[in-house]
C-alpha positions in Angstrom: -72.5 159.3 11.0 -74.6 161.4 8.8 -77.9 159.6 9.3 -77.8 158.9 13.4 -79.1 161.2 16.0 -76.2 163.1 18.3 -75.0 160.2 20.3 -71.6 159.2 22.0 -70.6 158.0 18.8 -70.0 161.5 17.6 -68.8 162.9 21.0 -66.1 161.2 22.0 -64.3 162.4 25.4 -61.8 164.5 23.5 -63.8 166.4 21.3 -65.4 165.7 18.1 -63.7 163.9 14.4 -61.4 166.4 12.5 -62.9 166.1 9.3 -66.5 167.3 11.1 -65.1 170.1 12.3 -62.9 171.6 9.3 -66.4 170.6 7.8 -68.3 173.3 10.0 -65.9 175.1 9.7 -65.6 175.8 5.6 -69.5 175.4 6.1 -69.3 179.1 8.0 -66.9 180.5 6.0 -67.6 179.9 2.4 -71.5 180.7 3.7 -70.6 184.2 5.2 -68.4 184.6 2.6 -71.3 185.2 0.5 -72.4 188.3 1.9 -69.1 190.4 1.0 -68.3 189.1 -2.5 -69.9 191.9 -3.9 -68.1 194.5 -2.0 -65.2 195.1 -3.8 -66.9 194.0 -7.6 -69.1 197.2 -7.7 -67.4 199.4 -10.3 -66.9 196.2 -12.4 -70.8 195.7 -11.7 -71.9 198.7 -12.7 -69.9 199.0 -16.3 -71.3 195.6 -16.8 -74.8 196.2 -16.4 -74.5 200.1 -17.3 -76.1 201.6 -14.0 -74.9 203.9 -11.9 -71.9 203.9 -9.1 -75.0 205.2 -6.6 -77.4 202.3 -7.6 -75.2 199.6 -7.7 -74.3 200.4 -4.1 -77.3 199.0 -2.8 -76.3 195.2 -4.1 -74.5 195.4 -0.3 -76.6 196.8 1.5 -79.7 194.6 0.5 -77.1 191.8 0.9 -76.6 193.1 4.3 -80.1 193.8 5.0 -81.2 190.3 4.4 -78.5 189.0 6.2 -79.8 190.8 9.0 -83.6 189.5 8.7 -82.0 186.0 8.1 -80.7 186.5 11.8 -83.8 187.7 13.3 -86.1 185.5 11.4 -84.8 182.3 10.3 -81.8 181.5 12.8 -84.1 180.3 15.6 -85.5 177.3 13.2 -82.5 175.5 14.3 -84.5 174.9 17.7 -87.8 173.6 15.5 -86.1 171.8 13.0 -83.3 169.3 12.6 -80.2 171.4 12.1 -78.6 169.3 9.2 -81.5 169.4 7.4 -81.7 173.2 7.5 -78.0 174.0 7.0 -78.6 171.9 3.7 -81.7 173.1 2.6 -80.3 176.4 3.3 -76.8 175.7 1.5 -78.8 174.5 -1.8 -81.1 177.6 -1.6 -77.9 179.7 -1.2 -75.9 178.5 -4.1 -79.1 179.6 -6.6 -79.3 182.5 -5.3 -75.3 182.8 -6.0 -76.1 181.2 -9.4 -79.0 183.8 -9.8 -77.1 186.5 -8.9 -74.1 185.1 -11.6 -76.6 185.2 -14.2 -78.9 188.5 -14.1 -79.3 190.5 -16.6 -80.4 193.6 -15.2 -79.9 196.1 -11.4 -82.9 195.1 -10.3 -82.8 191.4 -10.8 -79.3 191.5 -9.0 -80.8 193.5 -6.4 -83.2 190.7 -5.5 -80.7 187.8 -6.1 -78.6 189.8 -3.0 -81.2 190.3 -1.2 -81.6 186.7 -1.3 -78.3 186.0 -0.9 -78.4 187.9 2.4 -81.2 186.1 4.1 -79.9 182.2 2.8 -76.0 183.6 4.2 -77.2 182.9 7.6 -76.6 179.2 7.4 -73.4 180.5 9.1 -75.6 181.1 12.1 -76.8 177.8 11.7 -73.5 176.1 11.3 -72.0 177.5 14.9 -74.9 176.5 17.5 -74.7 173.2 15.6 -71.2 172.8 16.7 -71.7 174.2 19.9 -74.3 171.0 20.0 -72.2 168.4 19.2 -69.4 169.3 21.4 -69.0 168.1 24.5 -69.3 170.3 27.2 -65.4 170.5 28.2 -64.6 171.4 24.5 -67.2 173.6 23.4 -65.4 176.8 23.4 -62.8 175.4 22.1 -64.7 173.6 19.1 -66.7 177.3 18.8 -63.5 178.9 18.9 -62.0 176.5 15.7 -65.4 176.9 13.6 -65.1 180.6 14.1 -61.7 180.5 12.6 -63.6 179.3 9.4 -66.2 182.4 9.9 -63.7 185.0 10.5 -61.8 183.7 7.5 -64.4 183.8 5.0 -64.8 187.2 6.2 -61.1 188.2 5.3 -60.6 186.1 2.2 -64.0 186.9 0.5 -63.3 190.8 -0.8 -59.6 189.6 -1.8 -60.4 186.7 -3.6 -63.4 188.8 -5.1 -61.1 191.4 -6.6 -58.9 189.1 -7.7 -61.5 187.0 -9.8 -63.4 190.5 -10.9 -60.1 191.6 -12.2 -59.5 188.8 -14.7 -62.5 186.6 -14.7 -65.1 189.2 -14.2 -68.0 189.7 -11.6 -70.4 186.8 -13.1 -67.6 184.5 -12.7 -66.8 185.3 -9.1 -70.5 184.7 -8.4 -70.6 181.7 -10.1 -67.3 180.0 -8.0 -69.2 181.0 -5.5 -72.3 179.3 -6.1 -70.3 176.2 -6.5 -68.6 177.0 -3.2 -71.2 176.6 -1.4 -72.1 173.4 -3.2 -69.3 171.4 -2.5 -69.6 172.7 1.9 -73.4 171.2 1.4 -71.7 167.9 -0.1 -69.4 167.8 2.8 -71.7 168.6 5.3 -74.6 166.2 4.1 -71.3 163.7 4.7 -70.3 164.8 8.2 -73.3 165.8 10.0 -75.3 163.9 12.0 -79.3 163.8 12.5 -80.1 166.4 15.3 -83.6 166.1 17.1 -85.1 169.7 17.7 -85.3 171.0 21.0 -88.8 172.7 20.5 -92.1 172.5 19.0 -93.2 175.6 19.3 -94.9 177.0 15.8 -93.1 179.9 13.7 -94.9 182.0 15.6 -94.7 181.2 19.1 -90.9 180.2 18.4 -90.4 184.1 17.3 -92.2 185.4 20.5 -89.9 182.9 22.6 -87.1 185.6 21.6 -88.5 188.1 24.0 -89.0 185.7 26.7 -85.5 184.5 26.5 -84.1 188.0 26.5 -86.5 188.9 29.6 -85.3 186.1 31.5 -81.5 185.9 30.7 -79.5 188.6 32.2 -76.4 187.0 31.5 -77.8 187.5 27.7 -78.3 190.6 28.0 -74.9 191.7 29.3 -73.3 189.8 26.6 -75.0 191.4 24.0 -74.9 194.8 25.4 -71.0 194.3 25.9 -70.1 193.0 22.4 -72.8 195.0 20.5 -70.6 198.4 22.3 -67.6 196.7 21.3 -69.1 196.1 17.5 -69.3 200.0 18.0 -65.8 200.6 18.1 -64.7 197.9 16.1 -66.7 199.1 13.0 -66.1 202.7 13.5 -62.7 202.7 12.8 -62.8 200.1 9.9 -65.9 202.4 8.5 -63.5 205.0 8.3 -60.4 204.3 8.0 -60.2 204.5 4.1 -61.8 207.9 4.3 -59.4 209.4 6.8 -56.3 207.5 5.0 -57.4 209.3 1.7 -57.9 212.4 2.9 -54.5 212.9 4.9 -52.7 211.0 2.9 -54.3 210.7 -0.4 -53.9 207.2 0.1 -56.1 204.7 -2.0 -58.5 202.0 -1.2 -56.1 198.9 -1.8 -53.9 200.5 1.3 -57.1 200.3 3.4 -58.1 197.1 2.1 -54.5 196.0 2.8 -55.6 196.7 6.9 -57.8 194.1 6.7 -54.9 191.3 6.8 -55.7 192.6 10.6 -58.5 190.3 10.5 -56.1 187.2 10.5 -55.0 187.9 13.9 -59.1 187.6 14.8 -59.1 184.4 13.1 -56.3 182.9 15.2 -57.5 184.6 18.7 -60.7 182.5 17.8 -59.8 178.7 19.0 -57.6 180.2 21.3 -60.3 182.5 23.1 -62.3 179.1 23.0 -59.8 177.3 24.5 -59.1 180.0 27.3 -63.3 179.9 28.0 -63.0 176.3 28.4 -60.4 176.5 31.0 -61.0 180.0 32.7 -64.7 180.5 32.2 -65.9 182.5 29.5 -66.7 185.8 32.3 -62.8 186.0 33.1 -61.8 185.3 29.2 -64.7 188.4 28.0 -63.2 190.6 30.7 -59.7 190.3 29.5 -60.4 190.4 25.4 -62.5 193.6 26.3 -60.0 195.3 27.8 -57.2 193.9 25.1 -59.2 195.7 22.8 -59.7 199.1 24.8 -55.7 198.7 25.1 -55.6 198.7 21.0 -58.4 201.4 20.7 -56.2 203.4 23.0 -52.9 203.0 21.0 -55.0 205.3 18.1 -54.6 208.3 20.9 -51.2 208.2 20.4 -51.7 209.9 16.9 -50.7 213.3 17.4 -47.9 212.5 19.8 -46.0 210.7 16.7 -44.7 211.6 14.2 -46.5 211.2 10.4 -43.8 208.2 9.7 -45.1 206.3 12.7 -48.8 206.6 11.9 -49.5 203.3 9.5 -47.7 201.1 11.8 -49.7 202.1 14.6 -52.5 201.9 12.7 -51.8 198.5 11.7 -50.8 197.5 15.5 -53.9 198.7 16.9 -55.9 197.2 14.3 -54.3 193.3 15.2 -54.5 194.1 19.5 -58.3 195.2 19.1 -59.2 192.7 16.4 -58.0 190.0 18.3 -59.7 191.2 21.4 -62.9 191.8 19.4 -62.9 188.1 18.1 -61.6 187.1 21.1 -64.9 188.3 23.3 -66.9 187.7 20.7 -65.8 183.8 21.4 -65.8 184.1 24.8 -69.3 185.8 24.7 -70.9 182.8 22.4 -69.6 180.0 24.6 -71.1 181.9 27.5 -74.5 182.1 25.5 -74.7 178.7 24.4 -74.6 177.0 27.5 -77.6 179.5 29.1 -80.3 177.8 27.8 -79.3 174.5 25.5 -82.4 173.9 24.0 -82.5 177.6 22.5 -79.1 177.7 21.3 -80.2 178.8 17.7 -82.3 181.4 19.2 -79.6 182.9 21.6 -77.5 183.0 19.0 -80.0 185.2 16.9 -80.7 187.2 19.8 -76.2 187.5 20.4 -75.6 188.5 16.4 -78.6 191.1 16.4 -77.1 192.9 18.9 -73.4 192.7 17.4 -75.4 193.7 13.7 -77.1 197.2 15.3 -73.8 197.4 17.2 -71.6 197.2 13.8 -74.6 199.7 12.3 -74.1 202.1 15.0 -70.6 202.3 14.6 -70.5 203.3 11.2 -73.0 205.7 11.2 -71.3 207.5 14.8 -68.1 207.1 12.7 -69.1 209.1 10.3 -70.2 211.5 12.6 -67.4 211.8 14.6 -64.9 211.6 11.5 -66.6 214.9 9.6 -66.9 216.3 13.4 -63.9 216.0 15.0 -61.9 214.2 12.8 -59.8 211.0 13.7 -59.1 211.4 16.9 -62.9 211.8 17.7 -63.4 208.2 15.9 -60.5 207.2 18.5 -62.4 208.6 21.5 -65.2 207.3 20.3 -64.1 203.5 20.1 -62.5 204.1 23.8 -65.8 205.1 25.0 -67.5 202.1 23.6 -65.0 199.6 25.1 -64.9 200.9 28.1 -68.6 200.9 28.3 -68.4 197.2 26.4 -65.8 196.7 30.2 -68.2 198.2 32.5 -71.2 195.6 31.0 -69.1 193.0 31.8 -68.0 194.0 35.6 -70.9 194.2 36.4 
């Protein structure tokens, strides 16, 4: 399979071979993984390479940074070039810059190792239009929906099995393992995929400019992006701060708030079944109904002052699994949509889908922060209700 072009040897009528999927799927997980090790290793970072708490907080954000340049500037390749070849070129390039990362000596070489990291993470983004490819039409949302779970996983698991391996191994090590990883999804991957012709032979260039044209000439797009990137608003407000206002009112520490993020497992299993729902319902109905699933959770966080302090966590936690799942749950819904606007540009749609869910997630923490030192947590609730109902308005339209 791994050296023929897509054909119907690799799309049967019921979808496509198990062990190609769970394939893609580790593929986007153990990629976008990469970008969140670091999170919870700073302090451990710092002591190791004696700099300060303040500069060692920029290994995330150059992580984050490049993952967002990766986005805009190297996701669309997978309309120029042969997707397998670039998820494995990218995969290689990945694990040395997890291996460089393991072994710097020094803030500044880490610094460029992340920022490395960042931009070769996006093999994640390459990983989903390529199964949105090889799916067949009737099963795409659902095979989206499955490879997500992988994505949404690695987002959940990475800063817990981080700490864990800081803890005892130390922060090199957890690096390293990483680096490895990644290694063993490129081995499976070079195994499972198939050849994929490019859809395009526009150069670099012309291929970046193409971004504009397809947002000019794809409304439906454009209301996707506009509807998940105000959702991403919401969505990262409250998780932006949460362990602020949990610290502050209840002097609360960061493992409680990390302990939230078990939350994100209810987004991993909305995933195939969003994709599922899109398959059979159409992906408008399915982004309309997660949407407002997650104003419902959002709205739960108004309840605050009518309860009493006992009953805060547990509605904290509640609304965090209702508006996680529909967050993941449109955000599903939203890709399937996006994928089958334009199939030769699936790389670039996606690009042009995550940038907006990227400044949408950017926004949110910053008005978060705003609306926290403002008006304190029920002004981050309002806030997230405003988003999703403006997130609900782009979609009704």
């Amino acid at each position: 399979m791994s050296t023929t072009h897509i054909n119907a040897a690799v799309r049967p009528a019921h979808g496509l071979p198990t062990r190609l999927i769970v394939s893609l799927a580790a593929g986007a997980g153990f990629s976008v993984a990469s970008i969140y090790y670091s999170q919870p290793m700073l302090g451990v970072i710092s002591g190791g390479l004696g700099s300060s708490e303040q500069a060692t907080g920029m290994v995330p954000t150059l992580t984050q940074l490049g993952y967002a340049l990766g986005i805009l500037l190297l996701a669309p390749l997978g309309d120029r070039f042969d997707r397998r070849r670039l998820i494995l070129v990218k995969s290689l390039v990945l694990a040395a810059a997890l291996t460089f990362a393991a072994v710097s000596g020094n803030l500044p070489t880490l610094l460029l190792a992340s920022l490395l990291v960042g931009l070769m993470a996006t093999v994640a983004q390459d990983v989903v239009p390529a199964a949105a490819v090889l799916a067949p039409e009737a099963h795409r949302g659902a095979v989206v929906g499955k490879v997500m779970t992988g994505l949404l996983l690695g987002i959940l698991l990475s800063r817990v099995a981080s700490g864990l391996v800081a803890e005892w191994l130390g922060w090199r090590a957890m690096f390293g393992l990483a680096a490895g990883s990644v290694v063993l999804m490129a081995l499976a991957l070079a195994r499972e995929l198939p050849h994929m012709a490019p859809t395009t032979k526009l150069a670099y260039p012309a291929l970046l400019r193409s971004l504009y044209g397809l947002w000019k000439g794809q409304p439906q797009l454009r209301r996707a992006v506009y509807a998940q990137g105000l959702l991403a608003v919401g969505f990262s407000a409250f998780w932006s701060t949460l362990a602020v206002m949990l610290h502050t009112r209840y002097g609360l520490g960061s493992a409680v708030a990390g302990a939230f993020g078990i939350a994100g497992a209810a987004g991993a299993l909305a995933a195939p079944l969003a994709g599922r729902w899109a398959d059979k319902l159409g992906s408008h109905a399915v982004a309309r109904i997660a949407i407002l699933i997650a104003l419902g959770g959002f709205g739960l966080l108004l309840l605050d002052p009518l309860l009493p302090r006992v009953a805060i966590l547990p509605l904290l936690a509640v609304s965090a699994v209702v508006f996680d799942f529909g967050f993941q749950s449109a955000l599903v819904s939203h890709q399937t949509l996006v994928y089958g606007l334009a199939p030769e540009a699936r790389s670039r749609l996606n690009a042009l889908l995550f940038t907006g869910v990227f400044l949408g997630m950017a926004s949110g923490g910053a008005l978060g922060a705003v609306a926290l030192a403002q008006w304190g947590w029920m002004g981050v609730a309002g806030l997230a209700v405003v988003a999703a109902t403006a997130s609900l308005l782009q979609r009704l339209r």
